[in-house]
N, C-alpha and C positions, 0 to 999 in steps of 0.2 A: 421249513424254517429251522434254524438249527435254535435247538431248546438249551437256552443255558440261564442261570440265573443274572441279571444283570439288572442293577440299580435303577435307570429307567424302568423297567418295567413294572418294577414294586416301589416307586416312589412313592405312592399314595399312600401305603400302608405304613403301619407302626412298625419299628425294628422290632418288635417284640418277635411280630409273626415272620418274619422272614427267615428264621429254620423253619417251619414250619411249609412255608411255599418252596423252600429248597428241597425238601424230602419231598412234595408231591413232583415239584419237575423232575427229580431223581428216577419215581417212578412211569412219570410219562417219556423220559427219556429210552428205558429202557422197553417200553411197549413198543415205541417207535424202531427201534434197533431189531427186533426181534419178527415184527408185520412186516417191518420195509416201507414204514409210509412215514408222511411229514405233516405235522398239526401248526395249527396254529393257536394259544392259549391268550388267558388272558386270567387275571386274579384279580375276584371283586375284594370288600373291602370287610371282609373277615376273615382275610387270607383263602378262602377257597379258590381253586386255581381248575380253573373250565376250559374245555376244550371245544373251542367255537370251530373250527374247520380243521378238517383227516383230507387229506388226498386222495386222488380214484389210484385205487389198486391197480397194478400192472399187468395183472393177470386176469384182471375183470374186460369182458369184451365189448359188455353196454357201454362203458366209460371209450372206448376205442372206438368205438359207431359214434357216441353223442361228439367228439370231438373231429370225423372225419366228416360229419355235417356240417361244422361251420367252416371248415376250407374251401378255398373257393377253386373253383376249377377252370383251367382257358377254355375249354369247347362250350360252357354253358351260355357263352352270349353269341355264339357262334347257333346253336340250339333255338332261342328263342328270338330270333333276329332276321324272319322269312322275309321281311322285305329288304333286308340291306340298309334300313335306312335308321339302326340303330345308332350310328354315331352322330346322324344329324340331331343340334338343338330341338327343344321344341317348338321353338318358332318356324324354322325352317321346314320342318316334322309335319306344322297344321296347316303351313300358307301353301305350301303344297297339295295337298288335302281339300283345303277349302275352293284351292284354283281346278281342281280336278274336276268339282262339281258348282265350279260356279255360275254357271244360269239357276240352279236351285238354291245359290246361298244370296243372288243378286236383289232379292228381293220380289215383289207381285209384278209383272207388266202386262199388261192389259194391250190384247192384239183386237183393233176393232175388223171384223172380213165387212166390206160393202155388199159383195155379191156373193151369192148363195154358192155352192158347191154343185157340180152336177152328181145326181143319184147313180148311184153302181149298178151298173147293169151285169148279170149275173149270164152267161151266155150259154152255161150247162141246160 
């Protein structure tokens, strides 16, 4: 964010303190110049002037991992997609599923046998 004093920003305050807020963004101006990084401030209402958010450094590599986690990648759905059957809804996804095993999803049916089975004769 480029750090400049402008009216907005210190409207709440009294004109009294606004040299006062301009010497401290003076100074955070020139922090920023010299790190290479971009803040974001804000001035409560005694004129102190805080700095609520510093940028990740460029040179820092944790900030370059944390940010190449949430990119998203074309092979990942390719990855986790063994059956092929990732683009389909979920309806189409379950009724599939449910038809694959449906004598177990049809519910109980009761086979009545009349007559007995004949016994296995084991011939060993």
């Amino acid at each position: 964010m480029d750090i400049r004093f402008s009216i907005a920003a210190v409207r709440h305050l009294p004109v009294y303190l606004w040299p006062w807020v301009w010497w401290q963004l003076f100074a955070v101006k020139r922090w920023c110049r010299i790190n290479k990084r971009k803040v974001l401030w804000q001035a409560d209402e005694t004129g102190k002037v805080w700095v609520t958010y510093v940028s990740d450094d460029e040179k820092d590599l944790t900030a370059w991992c944390h940010q190449q986690n949430k990119v998203y990648r074309a092979h990942w759905r390719a990855m986790y997609n063994e059956s092929g059957e990732m683009h389909l809804s979920a309806i189409h996804f379950w009724m599939g599923r449910i038809m694959e095993c449906g004598e177990r999803c049809v519910g109980h049916v009761r086979v009545e046998v009349e007559c007995a089975l004949p016994a296995v004769q084991d011939s060993s």
